[in-house]
TORTOR-564592 format. One line per field, with one value per residue: residue in three letters; y, z, x of N, C-alpha, C, O in turn. Coordinates in Angstrom, 2 decimals, always signed. Layout:
! residues N
code <- [ALA ...]
n.y <- [Y ...]
n.z <- [Z ...]
n.x <- [X ...]
ca.y <- [Y ...]
ca.z <- [Z ...]
ca.x <- [X ...]
c.y <- [Y ...]
c.z <- [Z ...]
c.x <- [X ...]
o.y <- [Y ...]
o.z <- [Z ...]
o.x <- [X ...]
//
This chain:
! residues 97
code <- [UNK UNK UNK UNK UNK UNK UNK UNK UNK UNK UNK UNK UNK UNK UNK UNK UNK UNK UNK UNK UNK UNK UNK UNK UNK UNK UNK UNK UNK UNK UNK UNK UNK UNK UNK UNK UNK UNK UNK UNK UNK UNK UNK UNK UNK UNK UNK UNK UNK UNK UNK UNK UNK UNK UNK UNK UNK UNK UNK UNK UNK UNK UNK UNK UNK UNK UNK UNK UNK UNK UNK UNK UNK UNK UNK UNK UNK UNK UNK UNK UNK UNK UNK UNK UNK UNK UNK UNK UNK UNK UNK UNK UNK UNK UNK UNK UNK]
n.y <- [+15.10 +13.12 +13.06 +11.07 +9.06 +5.98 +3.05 -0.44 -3.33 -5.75 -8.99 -12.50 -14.04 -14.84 -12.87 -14.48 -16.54 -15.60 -16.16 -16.63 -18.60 -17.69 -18.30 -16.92 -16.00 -16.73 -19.45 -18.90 -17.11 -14.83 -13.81 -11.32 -10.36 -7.41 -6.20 -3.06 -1.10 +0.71 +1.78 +1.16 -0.99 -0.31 -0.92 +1.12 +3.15 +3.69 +3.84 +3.84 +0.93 -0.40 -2.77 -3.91 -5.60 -6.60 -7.65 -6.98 -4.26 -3.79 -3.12 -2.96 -1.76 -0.71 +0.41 +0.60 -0.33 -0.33 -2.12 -1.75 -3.48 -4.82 -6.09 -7.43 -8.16 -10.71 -11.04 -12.59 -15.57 -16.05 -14.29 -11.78 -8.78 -5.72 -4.43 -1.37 +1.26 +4.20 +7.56 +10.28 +13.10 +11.42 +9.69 +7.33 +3.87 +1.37 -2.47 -4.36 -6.22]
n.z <- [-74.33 -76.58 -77.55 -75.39 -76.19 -76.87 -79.17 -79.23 -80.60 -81.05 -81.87 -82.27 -82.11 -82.71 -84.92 -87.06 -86.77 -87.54 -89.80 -92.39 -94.96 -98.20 -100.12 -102.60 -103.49 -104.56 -103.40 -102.30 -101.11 -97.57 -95.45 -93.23 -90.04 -88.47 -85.31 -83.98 -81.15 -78.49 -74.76 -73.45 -75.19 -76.37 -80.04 -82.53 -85.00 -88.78 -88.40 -89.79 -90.87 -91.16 -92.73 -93.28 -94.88 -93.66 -94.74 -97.34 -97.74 -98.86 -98.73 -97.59 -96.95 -94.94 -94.00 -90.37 -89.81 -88.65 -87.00 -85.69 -87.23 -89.51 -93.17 -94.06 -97.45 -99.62 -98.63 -98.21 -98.31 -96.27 -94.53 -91.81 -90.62 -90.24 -87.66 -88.01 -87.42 -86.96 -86.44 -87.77 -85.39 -82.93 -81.43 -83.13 -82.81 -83.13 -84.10 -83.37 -85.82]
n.x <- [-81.38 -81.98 -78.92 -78.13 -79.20 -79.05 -78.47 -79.49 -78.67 -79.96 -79.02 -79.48 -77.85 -74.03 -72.09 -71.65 -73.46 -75.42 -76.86 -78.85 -79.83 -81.58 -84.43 -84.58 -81.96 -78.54 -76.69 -74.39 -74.98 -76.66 -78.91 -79.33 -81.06 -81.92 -82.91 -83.45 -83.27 -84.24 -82.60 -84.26 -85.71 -87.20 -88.71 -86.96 -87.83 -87.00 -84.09 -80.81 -79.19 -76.08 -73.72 -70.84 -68.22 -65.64 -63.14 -63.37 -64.97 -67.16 -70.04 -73.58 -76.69 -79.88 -83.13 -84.80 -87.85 -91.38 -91.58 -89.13 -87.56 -84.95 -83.88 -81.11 -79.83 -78.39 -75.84 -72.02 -71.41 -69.43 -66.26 -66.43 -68.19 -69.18 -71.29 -73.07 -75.37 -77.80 -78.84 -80.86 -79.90 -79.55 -76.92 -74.45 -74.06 -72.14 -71.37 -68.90 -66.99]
ca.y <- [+13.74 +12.14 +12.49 +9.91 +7.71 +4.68 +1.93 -1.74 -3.86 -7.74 -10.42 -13.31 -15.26 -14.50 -12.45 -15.37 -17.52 -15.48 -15.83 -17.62 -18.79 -17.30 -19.61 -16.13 -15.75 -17.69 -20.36 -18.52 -15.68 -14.90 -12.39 -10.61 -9.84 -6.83 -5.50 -1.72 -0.77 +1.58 +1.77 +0.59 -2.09 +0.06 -0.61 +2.01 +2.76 +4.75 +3.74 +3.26 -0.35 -0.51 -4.16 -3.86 -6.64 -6.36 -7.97 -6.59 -3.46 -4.32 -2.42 -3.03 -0.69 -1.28 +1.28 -0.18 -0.33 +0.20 -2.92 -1.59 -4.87 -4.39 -7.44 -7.12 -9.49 -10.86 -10.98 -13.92 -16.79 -16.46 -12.95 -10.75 -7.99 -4.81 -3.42 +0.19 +2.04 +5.88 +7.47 +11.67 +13.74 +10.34 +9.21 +6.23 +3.03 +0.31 -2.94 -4.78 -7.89]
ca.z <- [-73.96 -77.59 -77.91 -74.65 -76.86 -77.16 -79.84 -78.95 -81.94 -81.02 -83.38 -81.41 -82.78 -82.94 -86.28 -87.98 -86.63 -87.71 -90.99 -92.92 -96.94 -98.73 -101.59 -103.96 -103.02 -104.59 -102.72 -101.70 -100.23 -97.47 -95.35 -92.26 -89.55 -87.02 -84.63 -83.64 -79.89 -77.91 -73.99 -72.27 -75.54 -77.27 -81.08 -83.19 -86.86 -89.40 -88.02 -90.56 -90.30 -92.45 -92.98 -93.76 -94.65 -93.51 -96.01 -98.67 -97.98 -99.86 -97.53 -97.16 -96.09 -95.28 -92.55 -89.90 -90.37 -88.05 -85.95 -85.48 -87.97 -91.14 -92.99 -95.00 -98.03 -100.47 -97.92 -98.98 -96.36 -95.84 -94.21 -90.60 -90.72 -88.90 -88.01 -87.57 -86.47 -86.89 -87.07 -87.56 -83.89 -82.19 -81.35 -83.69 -82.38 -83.44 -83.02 -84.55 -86.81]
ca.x <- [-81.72 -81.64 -78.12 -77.73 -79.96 -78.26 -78.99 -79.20 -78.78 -80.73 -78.55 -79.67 -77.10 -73.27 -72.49 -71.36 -74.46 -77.33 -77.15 -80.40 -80.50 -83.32 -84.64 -84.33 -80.46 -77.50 -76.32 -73.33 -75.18 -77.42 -79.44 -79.26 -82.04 -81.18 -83.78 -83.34 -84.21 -83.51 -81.72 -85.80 -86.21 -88.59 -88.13 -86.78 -88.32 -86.11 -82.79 -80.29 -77.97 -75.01 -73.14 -69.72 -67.52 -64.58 -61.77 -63.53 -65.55 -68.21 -71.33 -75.55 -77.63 -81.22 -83.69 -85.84 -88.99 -92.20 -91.47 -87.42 -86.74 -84.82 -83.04 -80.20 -79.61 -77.27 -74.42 -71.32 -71.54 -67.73 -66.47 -66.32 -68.72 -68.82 -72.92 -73.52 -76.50 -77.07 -80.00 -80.42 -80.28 -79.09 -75.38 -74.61 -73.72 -71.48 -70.62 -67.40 -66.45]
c.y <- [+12.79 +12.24 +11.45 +8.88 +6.93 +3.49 +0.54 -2.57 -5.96 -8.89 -11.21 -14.53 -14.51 -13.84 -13.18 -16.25 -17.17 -15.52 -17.24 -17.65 -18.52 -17.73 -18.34 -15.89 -16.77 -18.64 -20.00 -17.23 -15.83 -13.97 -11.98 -9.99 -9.12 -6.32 -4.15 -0.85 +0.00 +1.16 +1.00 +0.03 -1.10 -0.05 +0.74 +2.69 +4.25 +4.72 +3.09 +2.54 -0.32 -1.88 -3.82 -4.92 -6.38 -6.42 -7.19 -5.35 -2.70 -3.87 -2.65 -2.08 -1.35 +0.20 +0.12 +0.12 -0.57 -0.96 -3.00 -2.49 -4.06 -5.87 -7.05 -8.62 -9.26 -10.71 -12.42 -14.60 -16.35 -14.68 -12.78 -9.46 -6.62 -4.56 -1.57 +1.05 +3.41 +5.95 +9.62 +11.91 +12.51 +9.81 +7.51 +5.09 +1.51 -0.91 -3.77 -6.02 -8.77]
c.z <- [-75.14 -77.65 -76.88 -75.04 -77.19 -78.06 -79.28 -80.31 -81.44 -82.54 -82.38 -81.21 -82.72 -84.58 -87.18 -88.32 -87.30 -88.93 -91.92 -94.06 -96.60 -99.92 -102.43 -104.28 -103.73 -103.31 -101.82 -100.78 -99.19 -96.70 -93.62 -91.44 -88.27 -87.06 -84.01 -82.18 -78.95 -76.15 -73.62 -73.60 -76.15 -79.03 -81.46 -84.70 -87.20 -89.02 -89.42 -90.41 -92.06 -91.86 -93.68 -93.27 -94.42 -94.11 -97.03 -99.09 -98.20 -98.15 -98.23 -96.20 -96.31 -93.66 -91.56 -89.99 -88.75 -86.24 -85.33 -86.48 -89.69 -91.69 -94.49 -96.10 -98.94 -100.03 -98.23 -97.73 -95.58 -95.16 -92.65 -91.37 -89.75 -88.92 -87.13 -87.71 -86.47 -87.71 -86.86 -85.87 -82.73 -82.09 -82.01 -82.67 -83.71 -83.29 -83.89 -84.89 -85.35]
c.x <- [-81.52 -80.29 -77.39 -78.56 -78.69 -78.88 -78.10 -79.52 -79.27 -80.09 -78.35 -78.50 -75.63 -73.15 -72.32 -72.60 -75.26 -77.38 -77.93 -80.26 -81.57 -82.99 -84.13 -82.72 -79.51 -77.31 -75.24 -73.95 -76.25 -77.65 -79.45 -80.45 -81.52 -82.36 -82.88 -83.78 -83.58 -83.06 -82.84 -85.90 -87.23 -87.89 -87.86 -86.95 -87.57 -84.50 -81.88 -78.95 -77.28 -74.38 -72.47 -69.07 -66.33 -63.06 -62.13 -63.94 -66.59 -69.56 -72.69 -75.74 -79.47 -81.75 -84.73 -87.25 -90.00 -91.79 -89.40 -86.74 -86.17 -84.16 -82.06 -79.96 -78.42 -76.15 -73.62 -71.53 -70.24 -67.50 -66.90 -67.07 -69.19 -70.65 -72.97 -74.94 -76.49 -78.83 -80.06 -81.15 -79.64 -77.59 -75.43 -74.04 -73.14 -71.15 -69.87 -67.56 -66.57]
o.y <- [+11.72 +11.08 +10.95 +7.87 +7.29 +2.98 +0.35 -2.41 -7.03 -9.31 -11.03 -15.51 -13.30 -14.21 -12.81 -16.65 -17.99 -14.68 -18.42 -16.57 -18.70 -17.69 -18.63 -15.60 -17.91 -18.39 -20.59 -16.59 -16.78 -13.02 -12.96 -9.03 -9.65 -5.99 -4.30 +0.03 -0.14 -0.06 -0.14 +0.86 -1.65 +0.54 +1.62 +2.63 +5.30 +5.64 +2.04 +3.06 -0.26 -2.13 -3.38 -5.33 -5.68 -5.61 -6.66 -4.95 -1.54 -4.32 -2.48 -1.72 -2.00 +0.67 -0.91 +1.25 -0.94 -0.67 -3.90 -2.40 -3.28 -6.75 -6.54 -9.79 -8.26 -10.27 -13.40 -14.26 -16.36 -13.88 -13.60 -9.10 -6.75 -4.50 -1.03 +1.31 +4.00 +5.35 +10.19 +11.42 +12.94 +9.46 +6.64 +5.54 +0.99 -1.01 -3.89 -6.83 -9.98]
o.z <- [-74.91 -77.93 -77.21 -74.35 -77.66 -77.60 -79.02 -80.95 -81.68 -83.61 -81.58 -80.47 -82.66 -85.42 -88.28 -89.44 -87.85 -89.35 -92.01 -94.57 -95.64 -100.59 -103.07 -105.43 -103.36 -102.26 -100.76 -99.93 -99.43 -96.83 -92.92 -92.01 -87.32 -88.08 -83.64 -82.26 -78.67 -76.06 -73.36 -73.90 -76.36 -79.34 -80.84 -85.46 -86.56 -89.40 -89.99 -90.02 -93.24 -90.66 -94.76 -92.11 -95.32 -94.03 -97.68 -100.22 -97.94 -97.01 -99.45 -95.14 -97.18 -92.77 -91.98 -90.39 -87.76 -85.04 -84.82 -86.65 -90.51 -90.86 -95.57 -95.70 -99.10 -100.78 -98.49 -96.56 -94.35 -95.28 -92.21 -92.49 -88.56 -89.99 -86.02 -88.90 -86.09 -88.52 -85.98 -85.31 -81.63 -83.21 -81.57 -81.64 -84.71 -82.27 -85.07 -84.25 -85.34]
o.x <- [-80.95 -79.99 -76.31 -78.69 -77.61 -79.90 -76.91 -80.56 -78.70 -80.55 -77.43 -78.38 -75.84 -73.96 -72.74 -72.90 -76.00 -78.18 -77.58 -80.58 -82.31 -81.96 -83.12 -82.40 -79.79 -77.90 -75.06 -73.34 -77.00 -76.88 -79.69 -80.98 -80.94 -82.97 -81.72 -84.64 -82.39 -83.16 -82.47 -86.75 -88.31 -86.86 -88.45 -85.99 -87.47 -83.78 -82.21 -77.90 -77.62 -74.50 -72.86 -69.02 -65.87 -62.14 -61.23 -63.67 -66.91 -69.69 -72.78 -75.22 -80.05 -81.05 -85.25 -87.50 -89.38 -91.77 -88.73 -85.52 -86.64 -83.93 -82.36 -79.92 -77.72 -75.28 -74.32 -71.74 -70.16 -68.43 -67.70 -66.70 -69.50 -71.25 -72.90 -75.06 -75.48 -79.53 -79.42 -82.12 -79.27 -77.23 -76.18 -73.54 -73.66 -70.48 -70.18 -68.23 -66.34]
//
């Protein structure tokens, strides 16, 4: 049954949109909020999201945490980013630039 677990990744925003300055952050950079939930919406804690940029390579990692939330920071404003999802015993999930 877990490996027809399916992750749903909540970026409320297109991947370009969601992205928020934080006062601690350069000006050029900023941070990333993905929720973690599974096929019935139940969060998911311990899931690990990777942020890969795509021109460049250049990858974030962060896990979710109790409420499925994790937030990735120090990402460039500029940039296509791929998010991936993968958590042990579970089929990862992806979703593209």
């Amino acid at each position: 049954m877990l490996k027809h677990f399916s992750f749903l990744i909540c970026a409320l925003m297109a991947l370009c949109a969601f992205i928020a300055p934080v006062a601690a952050q350069s000006p050029n950079t900023s941070s990333m909020i993905v929720v973690v939930e599974d096929q019935n919406r139940a969060v998911v804690k311990g899931a690990r999201i990777s942020v890969t940029n795509t021109a460049t390579g250049a990858m974030r990692e962060a896990v979710s945490g109790d409420e499925g939330r994790a937030t990735i920071v120090g990402l460039p404003l500029t940039g296509e980013y791929k998010v991936s999802v993968s958590m042990s015993g579970l089929r990862p999930r992806m979703l593209p630039a």
